[in-house]
N, C-alpha and C positions, 0 to 999 in steps of 0.2 A: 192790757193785752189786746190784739188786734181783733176785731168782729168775727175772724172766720176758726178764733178757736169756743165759739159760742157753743152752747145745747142747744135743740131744737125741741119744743112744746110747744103745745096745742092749749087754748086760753079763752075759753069757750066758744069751742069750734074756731077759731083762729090761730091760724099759724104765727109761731112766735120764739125770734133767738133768745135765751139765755146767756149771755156773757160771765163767764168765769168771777166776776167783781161781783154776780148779783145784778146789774143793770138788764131790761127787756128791749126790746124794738120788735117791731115785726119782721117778718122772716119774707123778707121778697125780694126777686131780683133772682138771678144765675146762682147756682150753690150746689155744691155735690154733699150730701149726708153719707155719714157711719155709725154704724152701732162700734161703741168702743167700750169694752166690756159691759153691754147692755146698756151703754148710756149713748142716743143720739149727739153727737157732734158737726157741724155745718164748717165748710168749707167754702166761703164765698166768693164768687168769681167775678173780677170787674176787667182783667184783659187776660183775654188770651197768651199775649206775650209773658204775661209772669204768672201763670196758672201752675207750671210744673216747679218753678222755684217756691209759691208759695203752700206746696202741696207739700215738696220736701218738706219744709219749715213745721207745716202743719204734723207732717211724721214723726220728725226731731223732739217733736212737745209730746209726745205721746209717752205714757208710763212703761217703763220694761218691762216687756212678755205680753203687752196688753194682746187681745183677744180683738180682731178690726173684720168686721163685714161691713159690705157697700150698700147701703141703706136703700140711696133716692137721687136723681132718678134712677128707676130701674132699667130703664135703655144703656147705661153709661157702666151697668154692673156686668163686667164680664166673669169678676168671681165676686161670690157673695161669700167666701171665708176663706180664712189660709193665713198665707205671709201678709202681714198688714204692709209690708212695700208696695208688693205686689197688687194688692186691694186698692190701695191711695193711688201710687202713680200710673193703674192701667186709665183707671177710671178718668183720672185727673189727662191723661194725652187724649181722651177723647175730646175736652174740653180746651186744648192747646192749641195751639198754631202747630204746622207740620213742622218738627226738631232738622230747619235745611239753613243749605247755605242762601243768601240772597241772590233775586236775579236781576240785582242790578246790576252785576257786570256781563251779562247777556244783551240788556237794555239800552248802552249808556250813548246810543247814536254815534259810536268811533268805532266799535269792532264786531262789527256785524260775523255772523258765524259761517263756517265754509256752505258751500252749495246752495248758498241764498236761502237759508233757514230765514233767516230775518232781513228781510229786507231795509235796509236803515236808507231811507234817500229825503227825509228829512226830520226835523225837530216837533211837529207839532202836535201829530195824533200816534198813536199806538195802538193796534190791532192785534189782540191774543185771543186765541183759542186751545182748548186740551180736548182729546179723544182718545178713547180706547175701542171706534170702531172705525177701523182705516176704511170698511166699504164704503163707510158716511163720510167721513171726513174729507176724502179724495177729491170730492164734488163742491165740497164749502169751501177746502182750502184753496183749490185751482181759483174761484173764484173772489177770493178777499186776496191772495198775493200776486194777481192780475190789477185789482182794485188799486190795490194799496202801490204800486209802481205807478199807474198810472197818477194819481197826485199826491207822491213824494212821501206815503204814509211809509210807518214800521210795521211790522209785521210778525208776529211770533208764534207758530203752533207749535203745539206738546202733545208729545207721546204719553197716555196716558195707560198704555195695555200691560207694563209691567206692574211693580209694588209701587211706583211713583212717575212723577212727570220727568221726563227727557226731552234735552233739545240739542239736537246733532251729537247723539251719546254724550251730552253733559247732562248729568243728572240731577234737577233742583231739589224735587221731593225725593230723599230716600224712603218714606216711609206713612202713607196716612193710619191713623186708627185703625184698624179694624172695627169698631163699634160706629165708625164716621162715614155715610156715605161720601161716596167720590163727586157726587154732586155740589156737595158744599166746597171744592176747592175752589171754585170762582170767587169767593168773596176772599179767601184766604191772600189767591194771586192778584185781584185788586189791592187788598188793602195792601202788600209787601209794593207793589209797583210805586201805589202812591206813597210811601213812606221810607220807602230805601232803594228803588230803584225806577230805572224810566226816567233820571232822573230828568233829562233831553222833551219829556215828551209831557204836554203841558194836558193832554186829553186821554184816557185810556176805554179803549171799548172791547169788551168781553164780547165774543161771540160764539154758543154753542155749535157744536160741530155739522148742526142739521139747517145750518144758515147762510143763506146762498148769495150773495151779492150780484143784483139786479138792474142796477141805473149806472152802470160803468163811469156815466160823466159825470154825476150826480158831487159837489164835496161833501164830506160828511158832515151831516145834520149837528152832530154832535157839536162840532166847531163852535157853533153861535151859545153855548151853552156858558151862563154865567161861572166865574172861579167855586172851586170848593160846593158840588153839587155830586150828587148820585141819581140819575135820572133811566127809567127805563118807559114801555107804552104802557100805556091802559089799556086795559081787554077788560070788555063789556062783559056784564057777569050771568047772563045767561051762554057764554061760550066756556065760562068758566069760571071754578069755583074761585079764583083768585081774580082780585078789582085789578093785576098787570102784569104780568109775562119777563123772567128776568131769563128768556134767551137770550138775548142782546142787553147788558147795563153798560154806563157810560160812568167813568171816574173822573172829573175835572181837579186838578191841583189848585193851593191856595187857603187851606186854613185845617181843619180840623174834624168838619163835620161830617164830610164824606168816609173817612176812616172810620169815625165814630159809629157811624149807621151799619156800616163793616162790621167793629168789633161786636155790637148787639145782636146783628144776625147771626154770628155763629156762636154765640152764649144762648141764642134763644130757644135750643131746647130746654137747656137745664136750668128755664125761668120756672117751671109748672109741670108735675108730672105728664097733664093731659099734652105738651107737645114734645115730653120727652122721645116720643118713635119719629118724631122728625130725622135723628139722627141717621138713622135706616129707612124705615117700615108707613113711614104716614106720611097723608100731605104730598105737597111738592117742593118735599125738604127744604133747599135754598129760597126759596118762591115767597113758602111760608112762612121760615125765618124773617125775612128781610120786612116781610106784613107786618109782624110783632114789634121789629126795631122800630118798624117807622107810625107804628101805633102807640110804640112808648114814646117817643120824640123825632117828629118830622124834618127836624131842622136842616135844610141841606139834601132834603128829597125832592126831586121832580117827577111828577106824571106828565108825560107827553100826551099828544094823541091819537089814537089807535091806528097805527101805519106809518108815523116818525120814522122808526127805527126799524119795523120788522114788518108784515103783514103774513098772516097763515096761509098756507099751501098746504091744506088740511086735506087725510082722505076722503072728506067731503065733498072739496073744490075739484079731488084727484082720488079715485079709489082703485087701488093696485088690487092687483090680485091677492096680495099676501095679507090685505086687509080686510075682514068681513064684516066688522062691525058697527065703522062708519058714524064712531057714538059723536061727535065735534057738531056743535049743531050753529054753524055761519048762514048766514044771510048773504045773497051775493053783494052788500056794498061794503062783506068784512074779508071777504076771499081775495087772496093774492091779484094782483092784475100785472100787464106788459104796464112797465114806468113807474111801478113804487118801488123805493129802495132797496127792499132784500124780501127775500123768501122766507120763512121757518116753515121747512117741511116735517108739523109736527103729526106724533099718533103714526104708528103702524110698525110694522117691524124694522131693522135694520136694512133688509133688501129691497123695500118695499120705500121707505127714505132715500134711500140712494137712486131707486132708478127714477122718482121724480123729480131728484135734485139734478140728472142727470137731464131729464127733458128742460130742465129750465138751462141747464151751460147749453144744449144745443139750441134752444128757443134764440138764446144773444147770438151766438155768430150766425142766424142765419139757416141753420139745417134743421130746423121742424119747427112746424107753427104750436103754442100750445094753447090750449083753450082755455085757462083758469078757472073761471066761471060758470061750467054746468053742474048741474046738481044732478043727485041721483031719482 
């Protein structure tokens, strides 16, 4: 029988699968538990793309009439008894890939979408972003589909304010989890680009919606970045609890390992209950994940250097009004300047994001000077 229809025990103080034959192993790695008529059962996850097949499967083996509560993690339990369908496959699409079509045929650098959703004017890079807050997005998107015209990139923003991602009312996502923050679709729509679609576009660069493209002539950094890599900056760890910042990550095509540090990231709540609230509630959900993947195995990870890809535009650098707390504690040789790459106007509210992303589109053509650099 296959590992994931094992028991779960505890083996002096060690956690530890049972397999149906009597064979033990330790119990580690991504797994969802059930109590199945009082007996723990493990469910183990190794991709996301076959999580809800092998869930079914794992249903299918189960004795008739049995009794299914969702054990562990508790972040992934949205019912802890009832229909054991219901129990198994809620639990198990938190740990799936979003059930969509591909976008690669949005992608494929031949049929770019009406009213220049995507700008297709060449083969090399790919530029995506998703938002569910148009004030924000307004200011980042003007600025990347200016960018990206200028030398020849693609370009793809998604509507993210319904139940899923839209692009020119085609609909990719019809549906994330509800136990899954919206956060984690970044790694979901990297790994789909590099695996089925984009297929035109040999570079993929995620960019959150509060990221403002700064050096117009600048080509992107990313370009020089060796095949089959996942590369985002380093952020110095008194600015932040996290050693790098995946507002901006870069996908390069070419083998395997970049999708691989993909799939880990988004199993990586359901390695250990302590980051199962990754899903929602703790951490900085995507951020965090992708630390864990690349602590389990680095292969195909890049750390740049702090200002590669992004520099902050922090309420520190810039304190709006709608911000009082000003917690971001930058040095002025870590605060945004005129001539690095992009902005991340991170920390503060949504109107409070937007009108500083908005001083920086007036800072480029010319209509206000901004200061970057004073502190409070």
């Amino acid at each position: 029988l296959m590992r994931w229809f094992g028991l779960l025990l505890a083996v002096a103080g060690q956690p530890v699968e049972v397999d149906l034959d009597g064979s033990t192993h330790s119990a580690r790695g991504p797994r969802l538990a059930f109590d199945v008529d009082g007996v723990l059962r493990a469910l183990t996850l190794a991709d996301p793309a076959r999580v809800l097949t092998e869930a079914a499967a794992f249903l299918d083996a189960l004795p008739a009439g049995a009794r299914v509560k969702c054990a562990w993690p508790t972040a992934a339990c949205e019912s802890n008894g009832g229909d054991a369908a219901a129990v198994i496959l809620g639990a198990a699409a938190a740990a799936a890939w979003p059930a969509v079509a591909s976008v690669g045929n949005l992608t494929d650098g031949r049929r770019p979408l009406q009213h220049g959703t995507l700008q297709v004017h060449g083969t090399r890079l790919l530029v995506v972003s998703a938002s569910d807050r148009p004030e924000v997005a307004r200011a980042s998107w003007t600025s990347w589909a200016a960018y990206a015209r200028t030398h020849g990139y693609g370009f793809l923003p998604l509507d993210a304010s319904g139940t899923g991602l839209v692009a020119e009312g085609v609909a990719i996502v019809g549906q994330l989890s509800p136990l899954r923050s919206a956060h984690h679709l970044k790694l979901w729509l990297l790994h789909d680009l590099l695996e089925s679609g984009a297929s035109a576009y040999q570079t993929i660069v995620w960019v959150d919606d509060d990221v403002v493209a700064t050096s117009m002539a600048t080509p992107h950094p990313a370009l020089a970045l060796a095949e089959d890599t996942l590369a985002v900056d380093a952020l110095p760890t008194f600015v932040a609890r996290e050693p790098f910042n995946t507002g901006v990550v870069v996908a390069t095509r070419g083998g395997d390992r970049a999708s691989s540090l993909l799939r880990r990231a988004w199993l990586a709540p359901f390695a250990t209950e302590r980051y199962s609230c990754l899903l929602r509630d703790c951490g900085w959900w995507d951020n965090t994940a992708l630390g864990l993947a690349v602590d389990a195995d680095a292969a195909g990870f890049v750390l740049l250097p702090y200002g590669s890809l992004q520099a902050f535009w922090s309420p520190l650098t810039f304190c709006g009004t709608e911000w009082t707390h000003c917690e971001w504690v930058q040095s002025l040789a870590l605060a945004w300047a005129p001539g690095d790459f992009a902005a991340h106007a991170g920390g503060g509210s949504p109107r409070d994001r937007a009108a500083r992303m908005t001083l920086l589109l007036r800072d480029r053509r010319g209509e206000r000077r901004v200061e970057p650099r004073r502190l409070l």
